[in-house]
C-alpha positions as CSV (number, residue, x, y, z in Angstrom):
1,X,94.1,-227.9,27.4
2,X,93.3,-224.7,29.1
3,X,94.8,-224.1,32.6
4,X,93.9,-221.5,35.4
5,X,96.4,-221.2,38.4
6,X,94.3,-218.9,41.1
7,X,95.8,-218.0,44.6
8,X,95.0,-214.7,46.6
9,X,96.5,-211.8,44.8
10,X,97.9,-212.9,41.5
11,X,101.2,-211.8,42.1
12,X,103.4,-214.5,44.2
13,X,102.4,-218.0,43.5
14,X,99.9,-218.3,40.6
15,X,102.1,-216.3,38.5
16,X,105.1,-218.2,39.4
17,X,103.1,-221.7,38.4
18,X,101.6,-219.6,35.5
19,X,105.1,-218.8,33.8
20,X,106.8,-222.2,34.8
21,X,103.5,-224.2,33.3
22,X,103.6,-222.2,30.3
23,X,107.6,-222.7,29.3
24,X,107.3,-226.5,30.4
25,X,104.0,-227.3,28.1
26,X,106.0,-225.5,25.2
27,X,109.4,-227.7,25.5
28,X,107.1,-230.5,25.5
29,X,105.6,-229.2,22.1
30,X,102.2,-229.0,23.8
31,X,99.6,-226.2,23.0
32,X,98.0,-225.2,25.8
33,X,96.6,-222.1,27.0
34,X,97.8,-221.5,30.7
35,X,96.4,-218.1,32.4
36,X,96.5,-217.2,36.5
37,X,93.8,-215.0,38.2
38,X,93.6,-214.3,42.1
39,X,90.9,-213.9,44.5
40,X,90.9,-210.4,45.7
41,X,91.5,-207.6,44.0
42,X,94.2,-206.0,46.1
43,X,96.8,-206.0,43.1
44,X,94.4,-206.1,40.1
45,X,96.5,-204.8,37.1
46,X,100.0,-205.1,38.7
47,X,103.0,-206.9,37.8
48,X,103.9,-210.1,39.7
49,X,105.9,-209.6,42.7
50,X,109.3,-208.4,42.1
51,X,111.0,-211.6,44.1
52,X,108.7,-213.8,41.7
53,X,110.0,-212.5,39.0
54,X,114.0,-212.4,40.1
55,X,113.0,-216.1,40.6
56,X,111.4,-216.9,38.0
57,X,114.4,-215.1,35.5
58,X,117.4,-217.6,37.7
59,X,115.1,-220.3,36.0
60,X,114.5,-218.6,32.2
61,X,111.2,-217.9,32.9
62,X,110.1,-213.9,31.7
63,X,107.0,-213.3,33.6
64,X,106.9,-209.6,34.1
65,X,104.7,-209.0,31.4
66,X,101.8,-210.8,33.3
67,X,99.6,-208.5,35.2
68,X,97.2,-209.5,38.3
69,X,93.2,-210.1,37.2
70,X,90.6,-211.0,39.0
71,X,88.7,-214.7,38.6
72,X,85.4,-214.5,37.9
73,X,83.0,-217.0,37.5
74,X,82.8,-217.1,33.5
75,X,86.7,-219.0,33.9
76,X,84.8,-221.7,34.4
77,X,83.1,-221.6,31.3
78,X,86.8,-221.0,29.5
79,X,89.5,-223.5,31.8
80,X,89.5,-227.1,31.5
81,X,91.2,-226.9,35.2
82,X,91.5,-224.2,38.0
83,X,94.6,-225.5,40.1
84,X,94.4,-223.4,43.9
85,X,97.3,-222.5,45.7
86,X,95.6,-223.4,48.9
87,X,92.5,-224.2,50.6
88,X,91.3,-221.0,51.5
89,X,91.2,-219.8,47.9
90,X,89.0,-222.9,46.5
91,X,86.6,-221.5,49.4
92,X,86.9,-218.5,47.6
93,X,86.7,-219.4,44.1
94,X,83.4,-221.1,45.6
95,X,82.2,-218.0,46.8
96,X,83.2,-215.7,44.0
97,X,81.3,-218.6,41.3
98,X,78.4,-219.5,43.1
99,X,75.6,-221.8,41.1
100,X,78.3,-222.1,38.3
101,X,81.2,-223.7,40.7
102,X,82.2,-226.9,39.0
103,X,84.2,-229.1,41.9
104,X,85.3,-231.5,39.1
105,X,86.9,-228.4,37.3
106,X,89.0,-227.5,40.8
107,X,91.6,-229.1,43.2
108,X,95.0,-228.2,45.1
109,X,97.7,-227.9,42.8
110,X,100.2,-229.7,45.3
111,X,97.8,-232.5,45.1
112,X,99.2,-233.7,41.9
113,X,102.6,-234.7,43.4
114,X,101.2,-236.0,46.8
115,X,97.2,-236.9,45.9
116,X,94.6,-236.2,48.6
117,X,97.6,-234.3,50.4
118,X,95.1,-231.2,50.6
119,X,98.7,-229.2,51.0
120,X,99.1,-225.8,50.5
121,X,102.0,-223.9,48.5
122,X,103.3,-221.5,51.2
123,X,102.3,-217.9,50.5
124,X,105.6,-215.8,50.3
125,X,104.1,-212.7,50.5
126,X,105.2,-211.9,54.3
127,X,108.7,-213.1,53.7
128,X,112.3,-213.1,52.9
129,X,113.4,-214.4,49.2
130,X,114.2,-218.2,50.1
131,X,110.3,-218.7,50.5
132,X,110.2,-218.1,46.8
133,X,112.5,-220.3,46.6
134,X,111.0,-223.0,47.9
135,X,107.7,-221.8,46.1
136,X,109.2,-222.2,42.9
137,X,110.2,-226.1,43.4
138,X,106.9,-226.6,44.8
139,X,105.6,-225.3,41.8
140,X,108.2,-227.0,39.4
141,X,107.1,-230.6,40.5
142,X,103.4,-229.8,40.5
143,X,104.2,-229.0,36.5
144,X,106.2,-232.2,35.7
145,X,103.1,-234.0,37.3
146,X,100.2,-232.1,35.3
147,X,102.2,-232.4,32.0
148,X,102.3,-235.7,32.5
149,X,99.3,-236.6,33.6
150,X,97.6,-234.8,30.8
151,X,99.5,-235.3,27.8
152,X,98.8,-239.3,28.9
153,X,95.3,-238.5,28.6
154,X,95.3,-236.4,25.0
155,X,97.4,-239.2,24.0
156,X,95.2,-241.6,25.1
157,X,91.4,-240.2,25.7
158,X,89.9,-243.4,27.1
C-alpha cells in the first residue's frame, strides 16, 4: 500500500498524519510506503513545523527528518491513496493534476472516521500549541481507521 497525505504547506498536518501513519503501519507489521506532499510551495524543503514535531516526539514519533515537497501530478501514478487535509486542497490537487486527477485515488482523510463527513482537520498554522493538539488526535483516529480498513482488504482482496 502506498499512501500520500497532502495539505497546504507540508509542514503542520500532512506531516503529522505522515509520521503517525508510518509508526502505526509498522507496529502492525505492515509494509507500506507512507509519504506527504503540500500544495504550495511556500515551505518547499523545510522541516515540519517545530510544534508538529514537539508533538509528534510527546507521542514517539521522530519526524524532523521529513522535509516539505511539492505534489505533482506524477503521485498519482506512484500512491495507491492521496488523503487531503481539507477541501480546499483536493481543489488544489485538482488543479495542480489536471487530465491525470484520479477522484477514486482522493478523499478527506477525516472521512474515514465519520464517512461523507466532508470535515476538515483544523489547520494549526495561525495558532497556539493545543491546536496541534487536537490535530494530532484527529489524525491518530483517521490512522486506526485506514489501517484497518486496509489491512481487511489485503487480507481479503474480494
Amino acid at each position: 500500500m502506498k499512501i500520500l497525505m497532502v495539505c497546504l504547506g507540508n509542514i503542520c498536518r500532512s506531516p503529522l498524519a505522515e509520521g503517525i501513519l508510518q509508526k502505526k503501519a509498522a507496529e502492525q507489521g505492515l509494509d507500506w510506503e507512507i509519504d506527504s506532499a503540500g500544495t504550495n510551495g511556500y515551505h518547499t524543503g523545510e522541516a515540519p513545523h517545530r510544534l508538529s514535531q514537539k508533538v509528534a516526539a510527546l507521542h514517539g514519533i521522530d519526524i524532523s527528518g521529513q522535509r516539505a515537497r511539492d505534489f505533482a501530478a506524477a503521485d498519482f501514478d506512484r500512491f495507491d491513496k492521496i488523503y487531503a487535509m481539507a477541501g480546499d486542497v483536493i481543489d488544489e490537487i485538482r488543479y495542480i493534476a489536471r487530465n491525470r486527477f484520479d477522484a477514486s485515488k482522493v478523499q478527506l482523510i477525516m472521512n474515514e472516521t465519520e464517512p461523507g463527513g466532508d470535515q476538515d482537520v483544523p489547520d494549526p498554522w495561525y495558532g497556539p500549541e493545543p491546536g496541534y493538539h487536537e490535530v494530532y488526535d484527529l489524525l491518530e483516529k483517521a490512522s486506526d481507521a485506514i489501517i484497518a480498513k486496509y489491512r481487511m482488504k489485503i487480507a481479503n482482496p474480494k
